[in-house]
N, C-alpha and C positions, 0 to 999 in steps of 0.2 A: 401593519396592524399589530397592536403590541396586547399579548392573548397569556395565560396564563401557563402554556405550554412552550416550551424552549425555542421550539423553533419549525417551521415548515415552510417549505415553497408553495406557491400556488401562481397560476398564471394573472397577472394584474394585478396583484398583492400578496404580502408575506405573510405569515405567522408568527409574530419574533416577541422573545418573551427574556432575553437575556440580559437588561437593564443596562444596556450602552458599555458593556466592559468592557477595558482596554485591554489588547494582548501584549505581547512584548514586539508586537508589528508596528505600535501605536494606533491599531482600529482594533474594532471588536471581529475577531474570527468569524462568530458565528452569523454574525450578517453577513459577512462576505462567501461563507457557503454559501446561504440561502440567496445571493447574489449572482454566485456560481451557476447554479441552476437555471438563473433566469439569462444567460449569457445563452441557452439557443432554448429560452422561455418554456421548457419540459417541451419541445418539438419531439424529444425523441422520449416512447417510452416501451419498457421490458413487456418482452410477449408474457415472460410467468414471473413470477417471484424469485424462481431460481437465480432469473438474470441481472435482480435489486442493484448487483452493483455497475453493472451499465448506469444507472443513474448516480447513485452514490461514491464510487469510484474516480467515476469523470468529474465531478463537483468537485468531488476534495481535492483529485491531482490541481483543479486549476486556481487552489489556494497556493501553493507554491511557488506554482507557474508566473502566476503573477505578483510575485517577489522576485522571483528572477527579473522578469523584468520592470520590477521597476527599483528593488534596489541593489540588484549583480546575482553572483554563485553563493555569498557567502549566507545569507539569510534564507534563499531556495534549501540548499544541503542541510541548514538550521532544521527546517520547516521537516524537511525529510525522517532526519533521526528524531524528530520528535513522535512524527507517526511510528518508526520503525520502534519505539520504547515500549508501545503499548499494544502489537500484536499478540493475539491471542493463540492462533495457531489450535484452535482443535475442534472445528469440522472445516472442509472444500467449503471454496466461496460461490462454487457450483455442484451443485448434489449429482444434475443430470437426470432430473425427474422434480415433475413438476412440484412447487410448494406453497405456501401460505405464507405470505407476510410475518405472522408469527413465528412461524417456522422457521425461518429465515432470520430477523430479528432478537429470537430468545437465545442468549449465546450457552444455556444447557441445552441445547439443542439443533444447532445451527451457526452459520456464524458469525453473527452476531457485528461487534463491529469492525471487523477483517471484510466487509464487501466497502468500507470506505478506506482503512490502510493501506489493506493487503491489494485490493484494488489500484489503491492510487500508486503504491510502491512498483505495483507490476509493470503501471503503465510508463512511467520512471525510466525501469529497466527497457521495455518497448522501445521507450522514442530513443534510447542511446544502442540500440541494435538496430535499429531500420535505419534512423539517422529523422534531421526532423521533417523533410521534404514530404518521406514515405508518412510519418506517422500523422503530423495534419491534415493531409491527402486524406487518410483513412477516417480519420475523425470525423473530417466535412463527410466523407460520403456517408457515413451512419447517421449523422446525425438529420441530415438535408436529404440524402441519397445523390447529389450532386458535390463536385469539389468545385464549381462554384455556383455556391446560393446566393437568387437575388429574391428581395424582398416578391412577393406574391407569386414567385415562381418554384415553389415547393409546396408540399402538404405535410400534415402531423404523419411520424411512422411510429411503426412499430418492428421490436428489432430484438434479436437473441444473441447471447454471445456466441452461437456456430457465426450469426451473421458478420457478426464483426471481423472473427476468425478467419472467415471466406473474403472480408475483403478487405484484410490486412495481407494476404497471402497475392491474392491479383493485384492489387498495386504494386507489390513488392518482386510479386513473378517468382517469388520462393513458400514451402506450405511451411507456416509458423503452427501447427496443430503441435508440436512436440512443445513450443513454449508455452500456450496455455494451458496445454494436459499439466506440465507441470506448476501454472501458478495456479489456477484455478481449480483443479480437480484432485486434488490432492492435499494433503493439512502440512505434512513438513515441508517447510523451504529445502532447496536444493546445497547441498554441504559441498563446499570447495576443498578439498585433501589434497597434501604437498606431503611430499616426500625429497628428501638430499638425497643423490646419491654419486659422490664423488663428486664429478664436473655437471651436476645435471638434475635439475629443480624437475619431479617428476610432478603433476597435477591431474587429480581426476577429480568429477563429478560420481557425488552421490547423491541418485534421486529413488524419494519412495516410488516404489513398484519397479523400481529397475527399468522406468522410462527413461526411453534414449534422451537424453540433455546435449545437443553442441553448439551451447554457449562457450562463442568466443569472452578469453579475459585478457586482462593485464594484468602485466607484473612488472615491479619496480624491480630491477635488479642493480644492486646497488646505484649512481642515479641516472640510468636509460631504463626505461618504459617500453618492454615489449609485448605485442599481441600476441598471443596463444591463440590459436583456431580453434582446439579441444574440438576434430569431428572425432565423433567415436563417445565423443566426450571423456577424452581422455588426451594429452598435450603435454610435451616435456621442452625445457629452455636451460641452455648452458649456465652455468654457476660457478665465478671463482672459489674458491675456498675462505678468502678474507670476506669475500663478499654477501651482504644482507638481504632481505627480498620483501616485500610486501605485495599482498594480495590484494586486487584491485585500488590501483591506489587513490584513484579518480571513484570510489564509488558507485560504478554504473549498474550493479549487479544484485539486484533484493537474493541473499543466501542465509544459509541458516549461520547464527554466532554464537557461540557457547556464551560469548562473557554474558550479553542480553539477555538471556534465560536466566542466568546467575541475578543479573540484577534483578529481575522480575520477582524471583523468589525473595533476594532481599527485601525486598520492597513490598511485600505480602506478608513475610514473618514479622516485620518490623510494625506494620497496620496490625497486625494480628495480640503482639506484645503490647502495643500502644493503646485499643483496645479493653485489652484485657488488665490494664491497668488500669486505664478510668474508668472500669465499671470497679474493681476493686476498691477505688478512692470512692467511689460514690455510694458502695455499701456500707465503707466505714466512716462517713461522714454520716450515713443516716443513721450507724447503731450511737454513733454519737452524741446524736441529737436527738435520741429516743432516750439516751443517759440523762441529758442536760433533763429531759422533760420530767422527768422521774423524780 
């Protein structure tokens, strides 16, 4: 139903107000969220507002997702750092007390739309650390409570991110509480620091609050890919001297990037110059025309 408002799911019909644009997909994105959502038809929704990006999270991961599969890796990783350009980073995508829609939503004040990036980016990271067995395993059971839903043998739920938490962790048989303390509960992403020292690429994690992080990485080292375990979160790997290294080279890992913040500001000062130049052409266009009139 095409409404004056951009966009909303709704069960048996959409809200879609975005006049048929084409992305650089060749369809219009924002159907295809609002499509997203109806892939388990809002079956599953947040016990509070706190947990908005259960719903919004999961929608947007599976605009990628399904570029991956239907046209490879190279337009999925596209789709990814387009999300990752426009994280906001400044409140948790869970507060940990209950909230308001508003609340939630107004990004002076909550955060805004990091419960669809910072969401999808997390979950990104998820399914290349559990692997994808574990991680759609998890999904069906949130969303259905069953990993396998057959039509009329489930009901609508309702579901918090502890729940998901709890049953990412038993399928997995390992507690992932240390990985959404730190995407969720927290504003800075997680910073990967490398250090040389002689024959020996030293790497640690730095996460706000000094929460424990042992995420495993890779590293290019010159050209063999090796896994770092980082428990401790902390991990060192042999280094020739001639030789170069790159940090994650496959991308599996939402961290914080200095360049990305750099660009952001770019990209802020420059709206900001841009701005403030066309209001200055449009006041001296109208003392202009208050001359001519004269």
């Amino acid at each position: 139903m095409e409404t004056p408002h951009l966009g909303m799911e709704h069960q048996t019909i959409n809200a879609y107000g975005n006049d048929y644009r084409k992305a650089e997909t060749g369809y219009d994105w924002l159907l295809q969220h609002e499509f997203a959502h109806e892939w388990f038809g809002n079956q599953l929704t947040n016990t509070d507002w706190d947990d908005f990006w259960l719903h919004e999270g999961f929608a947007t991961y599976m605009q990628p997702l399904y570029l991956q599969w239907l046209r490879g890796d190279m337009e999925y990783f596209a789709a990814l750092m387009k999300m990752r350009s426009v994280l906001m980073l400044k409140h948790p995508v869970v507060a940990g007390r209950p909230m308001l829609e508003k609340d939630v939503s107004d990004a002076s004040r909550g955060p805004g739309n990091d419960v669809y990036y910072k969401g999808a980016l997390m979950l990104h990271t998820l399914r290349g650390l559990i692997g994808d067995d574990a991680f759609f395993h998890s999904i069906r059971e949130l969303v259905y409570g069953t990993d396998d839903p057959r039509p009329g043998q489930f009901r609508p739920r309702q579901a918090s991110t502890d729940d998901f938490v709890a049953i990412v962790s038993r399928v997995t048989g390992k507690d992932y509480r240390w990985f959404f303390d730190a995407y969720l509960r927290t504003v800075k992403l997680p910073a990967l620091l490398a250090e040389r020292d002689g024959g020996t690429l030293h790497l640690r994690w730095q996460v706000e609050g000094d929460r424990p992080f042992p995420m495993p990485v890779q590293v290019r080292i010159g050209r063999r890919v090796v896994e770092v375990p980082m428990a401790g979160g902390q991990g060192a790997v042999a280094i020739a001297a001639d030789e170069s290294y790159t940090l994650d080279p496959h991308s599996k890992v939402l961290r914080d990037l200095p360049y990305m913040a750099e660009f952001q500001q770019d990209q802020a000062e420059r709206a900001r110059a841009a701005a403030e130049a066309a209001k200055a052409a449009a006041k001296a266009a109208t003392g202009s025309a208050a001359t001519e009139k004269r």
